[in-house]
C-alpha positions in Angstrom: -5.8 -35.6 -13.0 -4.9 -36.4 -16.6 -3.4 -39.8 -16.0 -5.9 -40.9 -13.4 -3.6 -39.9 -10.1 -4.4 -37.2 -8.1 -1.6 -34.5 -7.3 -1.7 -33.1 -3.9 -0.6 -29.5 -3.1 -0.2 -27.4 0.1 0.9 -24.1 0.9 2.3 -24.1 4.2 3.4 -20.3 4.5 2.3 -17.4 3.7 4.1 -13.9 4.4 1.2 -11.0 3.9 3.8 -9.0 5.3 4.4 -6.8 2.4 0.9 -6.8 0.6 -1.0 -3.4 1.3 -4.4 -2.5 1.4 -5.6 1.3 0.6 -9.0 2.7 1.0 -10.5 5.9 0.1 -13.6 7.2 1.2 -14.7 10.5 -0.1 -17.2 11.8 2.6 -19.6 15.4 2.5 -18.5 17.9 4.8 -19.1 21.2 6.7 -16.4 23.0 7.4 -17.2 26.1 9.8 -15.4 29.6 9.7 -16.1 32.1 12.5 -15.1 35.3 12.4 -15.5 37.3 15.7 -14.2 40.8 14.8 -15.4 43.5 13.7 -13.8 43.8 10.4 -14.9 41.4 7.6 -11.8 39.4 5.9 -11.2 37.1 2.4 -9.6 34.3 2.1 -7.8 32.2 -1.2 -8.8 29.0 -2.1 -7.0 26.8 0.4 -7.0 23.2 1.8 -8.3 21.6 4.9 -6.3 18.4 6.3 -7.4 15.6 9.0 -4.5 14.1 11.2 -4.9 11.0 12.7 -1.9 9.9 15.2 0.3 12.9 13.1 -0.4 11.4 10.2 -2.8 13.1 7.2 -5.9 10.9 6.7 -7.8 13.4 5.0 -8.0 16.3 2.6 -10.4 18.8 1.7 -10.8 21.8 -0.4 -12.2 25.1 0.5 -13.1 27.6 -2.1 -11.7 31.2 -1.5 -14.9 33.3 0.5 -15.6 36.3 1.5 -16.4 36.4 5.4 -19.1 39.5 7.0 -17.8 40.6 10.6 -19.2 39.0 13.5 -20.6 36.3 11.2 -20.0 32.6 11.0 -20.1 30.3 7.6 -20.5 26.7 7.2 -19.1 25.4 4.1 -19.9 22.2 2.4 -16.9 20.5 0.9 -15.8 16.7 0.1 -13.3 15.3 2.1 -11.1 12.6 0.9 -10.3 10.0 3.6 -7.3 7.7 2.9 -6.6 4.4 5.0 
């Protein structure tokens, strides 16, 4: 209002079509491994993943482990949720 008239504006569309919003959440987990046999196993490091409608939401990693027979582990691990 430089010149003492006001200037009037107005949007009257507006497409949010193509804007995108993305989330992550990183979020403590336990992961559980149960072996039933009777043989002990080891495993690599190797990585967990969360589907959600066939689609990944989340990853995790799991830290290579050495597993007793006829023994169960719960792991603690981070999971990174995406949205």
């Amino acid at each position: 209002m430089a010149n003492g008239k006001s200037s009037r504006r107005s949007i009257k569309n507006i497409d949010f079509s193509a804007l995108t919003a993305n989330v992550t959440l990183s979020l403590g987990t336990v992961v559980a491994i149960e072996n039933p046999n009777y043989g002990s196993f080891k495993y690599k490091n190797t990585t967990s993943y969360v589907t959600y409608h066939g689609e990944v939401v989340g990853v995790a990693p799991i830290e290579q482990r050495y597993v007793p027979a006829r023994h169960k582990l719960n792991i603690t691990t981070s999971m990174e949720l995406t949205a």
